[in-house]
C-alpha positions in Angstrom: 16.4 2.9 15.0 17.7 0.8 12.2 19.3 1.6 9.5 17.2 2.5 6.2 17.5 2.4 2.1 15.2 3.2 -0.3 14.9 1.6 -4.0 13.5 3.7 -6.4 13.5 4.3 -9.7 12.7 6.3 -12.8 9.3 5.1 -13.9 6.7 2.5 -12.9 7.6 -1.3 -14.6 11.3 -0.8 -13.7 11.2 -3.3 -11.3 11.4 -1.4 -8.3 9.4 -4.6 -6.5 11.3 -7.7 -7.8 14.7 -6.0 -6.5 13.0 -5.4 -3.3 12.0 -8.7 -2.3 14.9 -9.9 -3.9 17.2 -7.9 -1.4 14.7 -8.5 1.4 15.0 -12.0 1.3 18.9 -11.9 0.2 19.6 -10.4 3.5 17.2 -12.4 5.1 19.7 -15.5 4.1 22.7 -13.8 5.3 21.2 -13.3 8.9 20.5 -10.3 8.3 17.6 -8.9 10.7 15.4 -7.3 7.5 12.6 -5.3 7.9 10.5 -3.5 5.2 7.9 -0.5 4.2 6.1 0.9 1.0 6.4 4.5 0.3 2.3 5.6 -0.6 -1.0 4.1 0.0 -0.6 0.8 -2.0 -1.6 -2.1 -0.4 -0.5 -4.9 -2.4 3.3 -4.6 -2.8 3.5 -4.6 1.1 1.5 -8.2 1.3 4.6 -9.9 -1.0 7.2 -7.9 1.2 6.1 -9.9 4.4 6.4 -13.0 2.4 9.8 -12.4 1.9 10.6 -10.9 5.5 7.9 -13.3 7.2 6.8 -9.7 9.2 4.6 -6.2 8.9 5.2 -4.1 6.4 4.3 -0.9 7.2 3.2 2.3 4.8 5.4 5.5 4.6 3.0 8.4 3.2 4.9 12.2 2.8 1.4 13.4 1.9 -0.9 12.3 4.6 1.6 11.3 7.1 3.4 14.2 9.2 6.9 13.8 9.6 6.6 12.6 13.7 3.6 10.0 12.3 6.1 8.6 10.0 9.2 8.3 12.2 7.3 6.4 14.8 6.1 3.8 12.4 10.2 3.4 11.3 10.4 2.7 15.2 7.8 0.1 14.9 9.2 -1.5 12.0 12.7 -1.3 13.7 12.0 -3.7 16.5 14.8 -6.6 16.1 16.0 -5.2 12.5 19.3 -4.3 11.5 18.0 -2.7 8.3 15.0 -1.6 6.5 14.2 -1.5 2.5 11.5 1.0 2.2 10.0 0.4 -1.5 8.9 4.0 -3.5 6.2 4.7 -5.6 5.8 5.3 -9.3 9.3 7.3 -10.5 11.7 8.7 -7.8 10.0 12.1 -8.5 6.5 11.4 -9.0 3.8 12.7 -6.4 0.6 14.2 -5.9 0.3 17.3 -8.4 1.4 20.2 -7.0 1.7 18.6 -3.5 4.6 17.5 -1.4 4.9 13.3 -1.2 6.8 11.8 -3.9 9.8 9.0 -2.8 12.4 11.6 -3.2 10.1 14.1 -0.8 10.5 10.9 2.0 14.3 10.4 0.9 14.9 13.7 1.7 12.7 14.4 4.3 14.7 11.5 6.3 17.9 11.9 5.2 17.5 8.5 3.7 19.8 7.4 0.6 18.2 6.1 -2.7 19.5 3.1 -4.6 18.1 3.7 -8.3 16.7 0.3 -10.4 17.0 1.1 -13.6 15.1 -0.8 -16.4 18.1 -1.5 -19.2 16.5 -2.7 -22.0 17.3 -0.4 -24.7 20.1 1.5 -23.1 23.3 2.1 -23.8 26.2 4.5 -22.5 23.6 7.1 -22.7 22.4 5.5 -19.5 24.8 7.8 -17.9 22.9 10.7 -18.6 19.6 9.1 -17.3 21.4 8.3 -13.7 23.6 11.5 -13.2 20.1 14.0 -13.9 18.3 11.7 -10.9 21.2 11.8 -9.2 21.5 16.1 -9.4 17.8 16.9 -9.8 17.3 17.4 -6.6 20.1 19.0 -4.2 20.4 17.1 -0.7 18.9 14.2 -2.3 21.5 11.3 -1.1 22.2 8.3 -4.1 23.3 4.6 -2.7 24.0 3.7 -6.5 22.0 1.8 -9.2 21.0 -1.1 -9.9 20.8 -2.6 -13.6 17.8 -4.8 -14.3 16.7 -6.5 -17.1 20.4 -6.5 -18.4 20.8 -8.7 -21.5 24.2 -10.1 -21.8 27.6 -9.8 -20.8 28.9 -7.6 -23.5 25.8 -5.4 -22.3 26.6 -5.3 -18.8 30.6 -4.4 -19.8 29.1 -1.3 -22.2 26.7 -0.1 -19.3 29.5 -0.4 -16.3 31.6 1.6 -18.3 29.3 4.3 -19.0 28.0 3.9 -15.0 31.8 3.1 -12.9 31.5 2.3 -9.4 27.8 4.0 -9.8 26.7 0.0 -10.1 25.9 -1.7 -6.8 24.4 -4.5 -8.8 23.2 -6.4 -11.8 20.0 -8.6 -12.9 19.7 -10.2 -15.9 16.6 -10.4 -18.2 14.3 -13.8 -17.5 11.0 -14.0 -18.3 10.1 -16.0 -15.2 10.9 -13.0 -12.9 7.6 -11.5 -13.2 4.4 -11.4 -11.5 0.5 -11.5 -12.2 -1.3 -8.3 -12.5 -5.3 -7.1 -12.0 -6.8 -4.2 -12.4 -5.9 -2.3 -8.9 -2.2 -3.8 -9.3 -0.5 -7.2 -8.9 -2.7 -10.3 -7.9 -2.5 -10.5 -4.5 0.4 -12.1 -3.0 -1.6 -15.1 -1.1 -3.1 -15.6 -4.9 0.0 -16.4 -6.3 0.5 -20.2 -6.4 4.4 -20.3 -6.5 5.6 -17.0 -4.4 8.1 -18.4 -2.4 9.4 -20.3 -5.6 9.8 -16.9 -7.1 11.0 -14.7 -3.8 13.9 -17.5 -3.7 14.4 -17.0 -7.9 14.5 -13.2 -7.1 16.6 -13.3 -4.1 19.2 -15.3 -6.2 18.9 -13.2 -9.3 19.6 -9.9 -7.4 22.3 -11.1 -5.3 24.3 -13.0 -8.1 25.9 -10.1 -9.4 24.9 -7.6 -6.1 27.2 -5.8 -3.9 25.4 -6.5 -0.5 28.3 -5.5 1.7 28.2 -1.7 0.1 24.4 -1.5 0.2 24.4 -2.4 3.9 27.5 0.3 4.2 25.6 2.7 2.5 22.4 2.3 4.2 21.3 5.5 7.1 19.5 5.8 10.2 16.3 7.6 9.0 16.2 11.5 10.8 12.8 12.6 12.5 11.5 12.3 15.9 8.7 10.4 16.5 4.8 11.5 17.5 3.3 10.0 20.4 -0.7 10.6 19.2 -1.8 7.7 17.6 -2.6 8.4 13.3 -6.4 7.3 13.6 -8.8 6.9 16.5 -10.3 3.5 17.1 -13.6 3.0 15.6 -14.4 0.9 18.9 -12.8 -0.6 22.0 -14.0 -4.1 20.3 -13.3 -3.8 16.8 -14.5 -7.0 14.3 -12.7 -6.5 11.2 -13.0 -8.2 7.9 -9.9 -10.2 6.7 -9.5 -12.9 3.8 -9.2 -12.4 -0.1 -12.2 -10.1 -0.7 -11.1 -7.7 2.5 -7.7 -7.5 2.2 -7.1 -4.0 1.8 -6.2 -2.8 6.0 -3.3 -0.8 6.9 -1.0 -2.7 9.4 0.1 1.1 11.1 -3.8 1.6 11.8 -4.0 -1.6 13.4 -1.3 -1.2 15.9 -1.9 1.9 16.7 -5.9 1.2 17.3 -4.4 -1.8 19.6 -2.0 0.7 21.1 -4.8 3.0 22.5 -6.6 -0.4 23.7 -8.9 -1.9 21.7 -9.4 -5.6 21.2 -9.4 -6.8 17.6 -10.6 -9.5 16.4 -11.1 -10.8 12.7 -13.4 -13.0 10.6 -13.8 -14.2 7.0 -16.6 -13.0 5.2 -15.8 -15.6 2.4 -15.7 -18.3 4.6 -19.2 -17.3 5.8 -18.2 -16.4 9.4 -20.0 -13.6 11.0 -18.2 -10.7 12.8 -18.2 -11.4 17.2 -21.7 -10.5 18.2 -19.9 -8.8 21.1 -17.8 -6.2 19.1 -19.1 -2.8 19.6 -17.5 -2.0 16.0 -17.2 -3.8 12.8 -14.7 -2.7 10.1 -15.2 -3.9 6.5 -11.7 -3.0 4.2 -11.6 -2.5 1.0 -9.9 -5.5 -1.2 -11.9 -7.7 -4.4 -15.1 -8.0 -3.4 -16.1 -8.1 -6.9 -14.0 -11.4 -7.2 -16.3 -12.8 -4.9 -19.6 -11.5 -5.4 -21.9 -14.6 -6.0 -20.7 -15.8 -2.9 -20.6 -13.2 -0.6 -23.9 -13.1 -1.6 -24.9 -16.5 -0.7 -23.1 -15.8 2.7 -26.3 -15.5 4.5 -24.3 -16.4 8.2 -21.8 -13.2 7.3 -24.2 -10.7 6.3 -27.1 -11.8 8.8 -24.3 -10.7 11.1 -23.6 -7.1 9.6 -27.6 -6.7 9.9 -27.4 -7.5 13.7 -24.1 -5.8 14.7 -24.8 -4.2 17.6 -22.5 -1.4 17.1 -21.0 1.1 14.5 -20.5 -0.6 10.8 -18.4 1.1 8.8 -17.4 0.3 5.5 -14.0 1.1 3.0 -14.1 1.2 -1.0 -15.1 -2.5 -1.1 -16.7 -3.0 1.9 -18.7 0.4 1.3 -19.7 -1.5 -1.7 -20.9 -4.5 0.1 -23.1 -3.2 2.7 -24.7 -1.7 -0.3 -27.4 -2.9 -1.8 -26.2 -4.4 -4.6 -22.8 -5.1 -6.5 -23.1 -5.9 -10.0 -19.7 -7.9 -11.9 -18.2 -7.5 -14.5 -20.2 -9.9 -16.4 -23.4 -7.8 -16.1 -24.9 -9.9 -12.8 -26.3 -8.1 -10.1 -25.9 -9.9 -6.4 -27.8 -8.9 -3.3 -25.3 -7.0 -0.2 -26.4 -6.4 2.8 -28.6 -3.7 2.0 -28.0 -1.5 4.8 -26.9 1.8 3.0 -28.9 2.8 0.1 -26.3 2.2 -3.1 -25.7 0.1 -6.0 -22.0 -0.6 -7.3 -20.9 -2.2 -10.8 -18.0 -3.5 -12.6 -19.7 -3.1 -15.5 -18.6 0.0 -16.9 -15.7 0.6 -14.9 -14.2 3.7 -14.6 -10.9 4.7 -12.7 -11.3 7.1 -9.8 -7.8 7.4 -8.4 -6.1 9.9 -6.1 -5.4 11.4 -3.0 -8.1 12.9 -0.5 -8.3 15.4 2.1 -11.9 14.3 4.3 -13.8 16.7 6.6 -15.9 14.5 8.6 -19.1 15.7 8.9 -22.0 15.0 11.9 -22.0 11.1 12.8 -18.8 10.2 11.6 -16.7 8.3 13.7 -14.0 11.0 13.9 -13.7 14.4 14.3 -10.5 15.5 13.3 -9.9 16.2 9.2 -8.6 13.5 8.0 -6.2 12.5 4.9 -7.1 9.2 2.8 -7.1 7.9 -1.3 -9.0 6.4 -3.8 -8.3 4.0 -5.9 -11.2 1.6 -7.9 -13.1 0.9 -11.2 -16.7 0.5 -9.6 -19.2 3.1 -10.5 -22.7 4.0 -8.4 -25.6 3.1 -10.1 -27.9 3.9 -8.0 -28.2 6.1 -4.5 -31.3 6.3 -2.3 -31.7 8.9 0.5 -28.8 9.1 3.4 -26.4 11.4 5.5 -23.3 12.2 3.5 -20.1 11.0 5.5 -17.1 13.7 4.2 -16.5 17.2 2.7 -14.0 16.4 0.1 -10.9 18.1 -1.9 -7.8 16.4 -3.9 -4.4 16.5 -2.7 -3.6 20.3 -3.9 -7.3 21.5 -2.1 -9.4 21.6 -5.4 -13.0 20.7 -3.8 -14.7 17.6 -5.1 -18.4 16.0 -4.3 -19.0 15.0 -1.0 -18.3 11.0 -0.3 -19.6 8.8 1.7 -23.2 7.6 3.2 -24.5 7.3 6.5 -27.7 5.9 7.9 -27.1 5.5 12.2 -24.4 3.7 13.1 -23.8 2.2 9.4 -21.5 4.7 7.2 -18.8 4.0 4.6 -17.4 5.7 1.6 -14.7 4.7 -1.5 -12.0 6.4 1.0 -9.2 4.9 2.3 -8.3 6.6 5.8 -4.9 6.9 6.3 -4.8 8.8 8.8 -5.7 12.1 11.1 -4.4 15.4 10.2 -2.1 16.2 12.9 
């Protein structure tokens, strides 16, 4: 397995992401074999870290994974890499409440050490205070070092290595330009943004300026754990169409492989390009992504959703592709456009709403698995309307508080707002 680092950091807007891709493609310069993941369900960070690698990047999630489902997906990513940057979530020790699955929970877990980005603006030599409490909060927890970002000047930089010592592994400077786009469910999506590899090149150059790379690759760990051999989520077909452009973005590449893994044939389409899943696929999965972007013309797309009507198999459906086989999707400007209409339920972006969290799912009869399942929401849609259908999963947050059921069913169409990650093993 390669060797492994994680960047965290103390809060969200640190800029745990820009000295990611930064390093990713630094290394990737050197000839250095990179590889990457993303600690948590996010799905938009790991779309800009295959930019900069030019491969997968794979999710790492302490709460729904088990430790075996996680090490086998480090073995996946570890094909032809010398080194892995794994990405954390939120602030080092940020999780689910009262649940087990923050960045430092997956450090830990794999003996993996963390090198700490730390947002400067506004600090001084009590910056040494900040970084030895992450450094000591948790016992076993092993620190790479820190890196400064946003630093503002020279006589800055002298005032914070001297409160920090050989602590600092490396230094960016404060510049506007190093920043990207954001939306409501994150960044804009990284084959939205006009100029990427522009600015993966402006942050590889940035971090590496004033970066020790030599003591980040010396301090860098082969992750612990041995790997499971069941796959993390049954195929929902041997032939399994699945949505994939702008509006359907939202798929986990570990699901994939390991659906391909116990056979099945995938094969994709563009919904937005008005292409209709294969007529010979015995599944079709819909992910979740912007449909609300692209409502008036998903709409129109009479050749794509002609084809959802006709499928001949299972049709299932994930936060925004629930949404579209729906009957209806209204903007966020108030306009209602026509879905497919195959499960009784209206969506808007009219009054949004944030529905966010982790989610333990009990399918329930006509689902297309058995086992309990672990998954999380994340959107600003709200139901306006819901006609007469089977409910999909029993439902309870990430510490086992029960919430409403989730989810419709009518046949062999279903969906719900639910990200699957992956079975409970």
């Amino acid at each position: 397995m390669a060797k492994a680092i994680v960047v965290a950091a103390p809060c969200s807007g640190s800029g745990k992401t820009l000295v990611t891709l930064g390093l990713l493609r630094a290394f990737r310069n050197r000839g250095i074999r990179i590889a990457s993941a993303k600690v948590g369900p996010d799905y938009i960070d790991p779309r800009f870290h295959e930019a900069a690698t030019g491969r997968p990047c794979f999710n790492l999630d302490p709460w729904a994974m088990s430790e075996g489902q996680i090490a086998r997906i480090l073995e996946d990513a570890s094909l032809d890499a010398d080194l892995i940057i794994i990405e954390g979530v939120m602030g080092l020790f940020d999780g689910p409440h009262r649940a087990f699955g923050s960045t430092a929970d997956l450090a830990h877990m794999l003996q993996i050490p963390v090198l700490l980005t730390v947002d400067a603006r506004h600090q001084g030599q009590s910056i040494s205070a900040l970084v030895h409490g992450f450094a000591r909060y948790k016992l076993g927890l092993k620190s790479a070092g820190v890196i400064l970002n946003r630093v503002s000047s020279d006589r800055h930089e002298a005032i914070l290595r001297d409160a920090l010592g050989r602590r600092v592994l490396g230094v960016v400077r404060h510049d506007d330009s190093l920043a990207l786009p954001s939306r409501h469910l994150g960044l804009v999506q990284a084959e939205e943004h006009q100029q990427l590899e522009r600015f993966i090149e402006g942050a590889a150059s940035a971090v590496a300026h004033e970066t020790i790379l030599d003591r980040i690759l010396e301090t860098a760990t082969q992750p612990l754990g041995e790997s499971a051999n069941r796959p993390s989520l049954k195929p929902l077909g041997q032939k399994i169409a699945i949505a994939r452009d702008r509006a359907f973005a939202f798929a986990y590449p570990h699901l994939l492989q390991c659906w391909q893994r116990a056979g099945a044939e995938l094969s994709f389409f563009s919904p937005l390009a008005n292409e209709a899943p294969d007529a010979s696929a015995d599944a079709v999965f819909l992910p979740g992504g912007y449909p609300e972007l692209h409502a008036g013309r998903l709409s129109s797309n009479l050749s794509f959703l002609d084809g959802l009507r006709t499928a001949r198999g299972l049709v299932y459906g994930e936060c925004g592709g629930y949404m579209v086989l729906g009957v209806s999707l209204t903007a966020s400007d108030g306009t209602a456009y026509p879905m497919a209409g195959l499960l009784p339920v209206s969506t808007s972006f009219a009054a949004r709403k944030l529905h966010l969290g982790y989610r333990q799912l009990k399918p329930l009869s006509g689902a297309p698995w058995d086992s309990p399942l672990r998954g999380h929401e994340f959107h600003y849609s709200t139901v306006e309307n819901e006609g007469e259908a089977e409910r999909l999963f029993e439902v309870e947050d990430a510490a086992g508080e029960p919430l409403p059921s989730m989810g419709l069913r009518r046949g062999k169409i279903m969906g719900s707002y639910a990200h699957v990650i992956c079975e409970v093993e």
